[in-house]
C-alpha positions, -999 to +999 in steps of 0.1 A: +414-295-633+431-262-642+433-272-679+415-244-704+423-258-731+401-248-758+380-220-740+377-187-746+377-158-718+375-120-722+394-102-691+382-064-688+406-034-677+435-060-687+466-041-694+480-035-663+474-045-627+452-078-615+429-078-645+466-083-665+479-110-644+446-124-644+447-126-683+480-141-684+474-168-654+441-178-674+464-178-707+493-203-692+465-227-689+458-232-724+429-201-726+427-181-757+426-142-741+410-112-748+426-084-735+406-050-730+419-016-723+392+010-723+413+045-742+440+032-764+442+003-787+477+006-788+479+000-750+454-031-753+480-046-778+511-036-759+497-063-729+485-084-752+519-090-772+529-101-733+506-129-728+503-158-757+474-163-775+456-132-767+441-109-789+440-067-779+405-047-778+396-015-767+363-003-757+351+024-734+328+016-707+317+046-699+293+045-731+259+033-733+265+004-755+295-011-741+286-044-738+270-045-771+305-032-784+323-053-765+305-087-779+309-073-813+348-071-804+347-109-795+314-127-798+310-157-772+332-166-748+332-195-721+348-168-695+338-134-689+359-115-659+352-084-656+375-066-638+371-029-653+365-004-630+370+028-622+372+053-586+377+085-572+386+097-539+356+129-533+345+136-495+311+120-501+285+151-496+319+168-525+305+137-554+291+156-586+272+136-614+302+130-637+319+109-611+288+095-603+280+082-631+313+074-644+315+047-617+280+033-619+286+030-660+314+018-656+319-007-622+278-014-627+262-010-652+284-025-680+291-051-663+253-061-659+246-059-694+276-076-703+265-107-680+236-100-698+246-107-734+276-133-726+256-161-709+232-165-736+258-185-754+268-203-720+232-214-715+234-232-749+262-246-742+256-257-707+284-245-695+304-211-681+323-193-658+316-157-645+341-136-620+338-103-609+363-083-596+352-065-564+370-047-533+373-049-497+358-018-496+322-039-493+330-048-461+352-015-451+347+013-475+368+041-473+360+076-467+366+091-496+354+061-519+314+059-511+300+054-544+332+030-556+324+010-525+288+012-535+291-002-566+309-028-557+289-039-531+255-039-556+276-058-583+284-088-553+243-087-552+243-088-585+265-124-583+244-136-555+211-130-576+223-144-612+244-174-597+212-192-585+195-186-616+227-196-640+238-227-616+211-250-633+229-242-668+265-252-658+272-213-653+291-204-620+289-169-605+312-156-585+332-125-569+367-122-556+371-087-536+412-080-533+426-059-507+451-034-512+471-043-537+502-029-555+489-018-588+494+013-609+460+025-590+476+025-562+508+039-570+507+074-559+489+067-525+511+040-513+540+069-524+531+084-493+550+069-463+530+081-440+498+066-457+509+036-457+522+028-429+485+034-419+472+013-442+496-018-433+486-014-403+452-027-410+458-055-426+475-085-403+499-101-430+514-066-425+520-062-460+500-049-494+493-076-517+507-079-552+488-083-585+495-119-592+484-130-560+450-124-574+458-148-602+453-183-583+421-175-569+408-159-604+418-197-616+400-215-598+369-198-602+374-202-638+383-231-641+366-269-639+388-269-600+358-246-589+331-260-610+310-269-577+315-229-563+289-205-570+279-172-556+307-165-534+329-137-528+367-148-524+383-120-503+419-119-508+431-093-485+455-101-463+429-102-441+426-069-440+389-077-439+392-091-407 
């Protein structure tokens, strides 16, 4: 039930992190890979060269035309996760338009247009699998994170609309929100002792989560093992949530 064998998935913001164990649990199970970085090509194919049967792009989705780009990159595809994102910590009445928009292009917006252009071809075929990448900050958004919480919590309406109108064609919709998780992003913060001891201390496994925890969910979602989920959101958190 696991098997992909044969399909095709493009995982956004791949290099590092959970879109990069994402791209290499979905390549294990017999799924050619797309890998995306968003700045440098040469980072897209440093990743790639770690999972097998994946093929480096780069493509920034900050720009108008992203999606369009990014289909040129790799045509259809029976998976599309879409993991890219990007977020700043600004006192919310401190957020200025670049930051504003950089997050809505780039946690919103391509991602819409990109479900946009990718299930055309899953339609045809009667058949596809759609995962966004979300946060726990829909449910608990930090201070210092409004419009990254924001965004995050419109793209989960976004799964909610589109998976009852793709369900009839085979196409499954779905979200997985992660807690805090030790990824580059992360990093500096969790660098801080202080800070994190806080921040432990909110979620009840008492403990922040690592990248490739994210993988088995991601799976299952894209795989024929969840073919009868459809707009959910999979929180996997700790349960920090909770």
């Amino acid at each position: 039930m696991f098997d992909l064998t044969g399909k095709t998935a493009l995982v956004t913001g791949s290099t590092q992190g959970i879109g990069f164990e994402i791209a290499k649990a979905l390549s294990e199970h017999g799924a050619k890979v797309f890998v995306h970085g968003a700045t440098s090509i040469e980072k897209s194919k440093a990743a790639a060269e770690k999972i097998k049967n994946a093929q480096a792009i780069c493509v920034n989705l900050n720009s108008p035309d992203a999606a369009k780009k990014l289909y040129a990159e790799t045509g259809d595809v029976d998976i599309l996760v879409l993991n890219a994102s990007v977020q700043y910590r600004t006192a919310w009445d401190e957020i200025a338009d670049e930051e504003f928009d950089s997050q809505i292009n780039i946690n919103l917006r391509s991602s819409l247009y990109a479900m946009q252009l990718y299930s055309k071809s899953m339609k045809e075929k009667g058949y596809g699998r759609i995962l966004t990448i979300g946060s726990v900050q829909q449910y608990k958004p930090h201070k210092d994170m409004a419009v990254y919480a924001a965004t995050k919590c419109a793209l989960m309406s976004i799964v909610q609309n589109t998976a009852r109108q793709l369900a009839p064609y085979g196409i499954t919709v779905n979200n997985i929100s992660p807690g805090v998780i030790a990824t580059p992003r992360n990093e500096e913060a969790l660098q801080d002792k202080s800070y994190e001891k806080i921040v432990i201390a909110g979620i009840p496994m008492g403990r922040v989560g690592g990248a490739e925890e994210m993988s088995g969910a991601a799976l299952l979602l894209c795989s024929d093992a969840g073919s009868y989920i459809t707009g959910i959101d999979l929180t996997v958190d700790g349960g920090m949530k909770l």
